[in-house]
Structure formats: C-alpha cells, structure tokens
C-alpha positions as CSV (number, residue, x, y, z in Angstrom):
1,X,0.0,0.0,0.0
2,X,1.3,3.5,-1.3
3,X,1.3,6.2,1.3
4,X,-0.9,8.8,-0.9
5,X,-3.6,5.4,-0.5
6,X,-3.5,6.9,3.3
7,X,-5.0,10.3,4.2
8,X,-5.2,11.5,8.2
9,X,-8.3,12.2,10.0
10,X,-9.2,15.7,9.1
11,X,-8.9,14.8,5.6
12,X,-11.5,12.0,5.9
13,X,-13.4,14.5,8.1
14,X,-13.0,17.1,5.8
15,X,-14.2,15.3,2.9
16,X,-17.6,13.3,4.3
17,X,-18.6,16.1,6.8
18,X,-18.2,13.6,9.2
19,X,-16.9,15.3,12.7
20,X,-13.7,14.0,13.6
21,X,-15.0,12.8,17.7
22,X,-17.9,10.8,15.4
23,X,-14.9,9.0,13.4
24,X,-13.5,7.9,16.1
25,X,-16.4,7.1,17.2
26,X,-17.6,4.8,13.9
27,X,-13.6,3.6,14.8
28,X,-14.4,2.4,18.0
29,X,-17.3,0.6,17.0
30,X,-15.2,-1.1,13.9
31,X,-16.9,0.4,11.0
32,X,-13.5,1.7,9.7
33,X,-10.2,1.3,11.2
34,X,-7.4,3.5,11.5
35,X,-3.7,2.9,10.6
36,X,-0.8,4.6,12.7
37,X,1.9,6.2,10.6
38,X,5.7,6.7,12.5
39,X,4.2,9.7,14.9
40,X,1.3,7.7,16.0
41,X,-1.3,9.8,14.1
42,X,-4.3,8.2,12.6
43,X,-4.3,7.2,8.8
44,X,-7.4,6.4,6.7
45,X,-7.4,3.7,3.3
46,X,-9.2,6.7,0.9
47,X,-11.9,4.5,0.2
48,X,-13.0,5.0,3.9
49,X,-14.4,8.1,2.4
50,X,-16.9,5.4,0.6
51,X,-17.2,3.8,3.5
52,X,-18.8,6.4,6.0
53,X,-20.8,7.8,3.3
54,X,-22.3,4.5,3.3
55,X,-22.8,4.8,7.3
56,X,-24.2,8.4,6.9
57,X,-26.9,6.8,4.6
58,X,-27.8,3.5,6.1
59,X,-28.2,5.9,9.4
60,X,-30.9,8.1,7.9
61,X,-32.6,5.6,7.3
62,X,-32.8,4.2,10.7
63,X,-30.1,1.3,10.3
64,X,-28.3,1.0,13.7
65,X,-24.6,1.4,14.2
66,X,-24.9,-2.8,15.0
67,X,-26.5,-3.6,11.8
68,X,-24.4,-1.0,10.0
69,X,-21.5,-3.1,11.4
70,X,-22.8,-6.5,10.6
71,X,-23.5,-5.1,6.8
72,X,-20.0,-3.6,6.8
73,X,-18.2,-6.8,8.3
74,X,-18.2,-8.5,4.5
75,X,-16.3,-5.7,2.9
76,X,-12.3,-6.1,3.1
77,X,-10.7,-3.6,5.7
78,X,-6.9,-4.6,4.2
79,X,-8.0,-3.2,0.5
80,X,-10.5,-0.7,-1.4
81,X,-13.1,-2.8,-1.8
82,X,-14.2,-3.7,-5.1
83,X,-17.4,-3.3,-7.3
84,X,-17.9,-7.2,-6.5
85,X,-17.7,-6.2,-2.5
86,X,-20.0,-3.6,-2.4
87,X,-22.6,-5.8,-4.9
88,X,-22.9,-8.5,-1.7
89,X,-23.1,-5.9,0.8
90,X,-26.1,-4.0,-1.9
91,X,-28.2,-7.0,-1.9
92,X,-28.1,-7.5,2.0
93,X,-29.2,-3.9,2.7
94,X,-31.7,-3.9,-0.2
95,X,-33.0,-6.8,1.1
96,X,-33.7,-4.5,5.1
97,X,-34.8,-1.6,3.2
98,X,-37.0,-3.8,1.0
99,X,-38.7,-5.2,4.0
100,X,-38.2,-1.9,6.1
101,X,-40.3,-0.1,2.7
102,X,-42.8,-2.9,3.5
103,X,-43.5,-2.2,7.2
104,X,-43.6,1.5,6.3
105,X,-46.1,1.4,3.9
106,X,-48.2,-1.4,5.7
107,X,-47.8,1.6,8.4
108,X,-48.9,4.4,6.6
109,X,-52.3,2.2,5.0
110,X,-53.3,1.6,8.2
111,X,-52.7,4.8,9.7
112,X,-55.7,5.8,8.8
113,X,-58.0,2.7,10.4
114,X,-55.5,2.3,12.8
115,X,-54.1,4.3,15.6
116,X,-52.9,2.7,19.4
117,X,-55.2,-0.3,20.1
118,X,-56.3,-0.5,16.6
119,X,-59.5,1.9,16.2
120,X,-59.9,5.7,16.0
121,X,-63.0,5.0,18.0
122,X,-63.4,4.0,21.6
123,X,-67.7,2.7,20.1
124,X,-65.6,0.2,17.7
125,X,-63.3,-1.2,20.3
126,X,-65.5,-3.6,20.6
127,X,-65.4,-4.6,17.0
128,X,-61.6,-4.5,16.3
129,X,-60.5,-5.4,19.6
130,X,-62.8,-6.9,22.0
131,X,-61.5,-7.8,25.4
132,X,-58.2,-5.9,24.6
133,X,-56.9,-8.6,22.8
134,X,-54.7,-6.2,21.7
135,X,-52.5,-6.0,24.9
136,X,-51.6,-9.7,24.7
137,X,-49.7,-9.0,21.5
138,X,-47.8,-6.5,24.0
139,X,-47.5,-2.6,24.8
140,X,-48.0,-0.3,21.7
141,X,-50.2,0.2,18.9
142,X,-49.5,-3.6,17.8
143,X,-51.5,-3.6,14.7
144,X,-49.4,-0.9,13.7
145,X,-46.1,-2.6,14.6
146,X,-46.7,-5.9,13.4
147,X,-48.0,-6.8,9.9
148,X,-50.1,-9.3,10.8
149,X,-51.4,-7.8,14.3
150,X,-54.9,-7.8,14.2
151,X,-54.8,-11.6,12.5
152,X,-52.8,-12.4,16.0
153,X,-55.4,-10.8,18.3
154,X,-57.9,-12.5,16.5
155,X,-57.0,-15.8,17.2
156,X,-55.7,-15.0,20.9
C-alpha cells in the first residue's frame, strides 16, 4: 500500500462532513479502522471516504450502528473494496430496506383505520379489539407494529 492510498483524520473528516469525535467514534465501533503512521497519528485507506458515506446513509434511514457493522463486516478492511464487494453488501441492505419499505407502507395504510389499540373509536373497540386482545400482542399500537397484528389478536 502506497502512502498517498493513506489520508489522516481531518482529511477524511473534511471530505464526508463527518466530525472528527464521530470518526472515532464509527472507529471504536469497527466500522472503519485507523492505521498509525511513524508519529502515532491516525491514517485512513481513501476508500473510507466510501465507507462512511455509506454509514451516513444507512443511518438516515434508521439502520443501527450494529447492523451497520454486521453489513459492513463483508467488505475487506486490508483493501479498497471492489465493485464485487460492495454488490454483496447492496443486496443485503436492499434486502432491510425492501422489508423496512414494506412495514412502512403497511404503516402508513393503516394509519388511517388504525391508531394505538387498533380503532380511531373507543364505540368500535368492541369490534376491532374486543376484550383488549390487543395488549396480549404487547404494549404499543401492535396492529401498527406488526403486519399481521390484528390476525394475532384474533385468534388469541
């Protein structure tokens, strides 16, 4: 590895926006790692530039630093990864957003029917949710949270 592959912290930090505390930060946790050069300051493979934009996205859209990690953990930390690497690690998180799009939308057509216990009314209770069933399913609007929610109460 050639020494220009190698740029120090405020250059990464510079060039994601990424504060330099929340890089070592995302280092701590193991999503990027940090070489020492002869002085003891940190150095960064360039394509760590890659790899936090990918963190800054997966985060907006509610992917925890774990699963970042765990989606991260199949790319190569020794080498720029390749078109190849970052194909595996596409399908795995188009796989969570495709199911994380599903829930969303399953949200937002209920949302309107739906809200808390599983009624907008306290007169269809009754109806939608007799005996609470509901709260066996646990706390939380459940029919919300769980596609097949009101199936479950159903049969509880």
């Amino acid at each position: 590895m050639k020494t220009t592959d190698l740029i120090p912290i405020g250059q990464l930090a510079a060039r994601t926006g990424v504060a330099v505390s929340a890089i070592r930060f995302y280092e701590d946790k193991g999503l990027i790692r940090a070489m020492r050069n002869a002085g003891g300051q940190r150095r960064f493979l360039r394509s760590d530039v890659r790899r936090l934009s990918f963190v800054m996205i997966a985060q907006q859209l509610g992917f925890t630093v774990a699963e970042i990690g765990e989606l991260l953990s199949g790319l190569p930390q020794e080498r720029t990864p390749t078109k190849a690497d970052w194909s595996k690690i596409s399908a795995q998180f188009r796989e969570r957003l495709d199911a994380q799009i599903e829930r969303l939308e399953l949200m937002r057509d209920r949302l309107d029917v739906c809200i808390g216990c599983g009624c907008l009314s306290l007169s269809n209770c009754a109806l939608y949710n007799p005996e609470d069933r509901a709260a066996r399913l646990g706390p939380g609007p459940r029919y919300l949270m769980e596609r097949n929610g009101a199936a479950k109460a159903a049969e509880a």
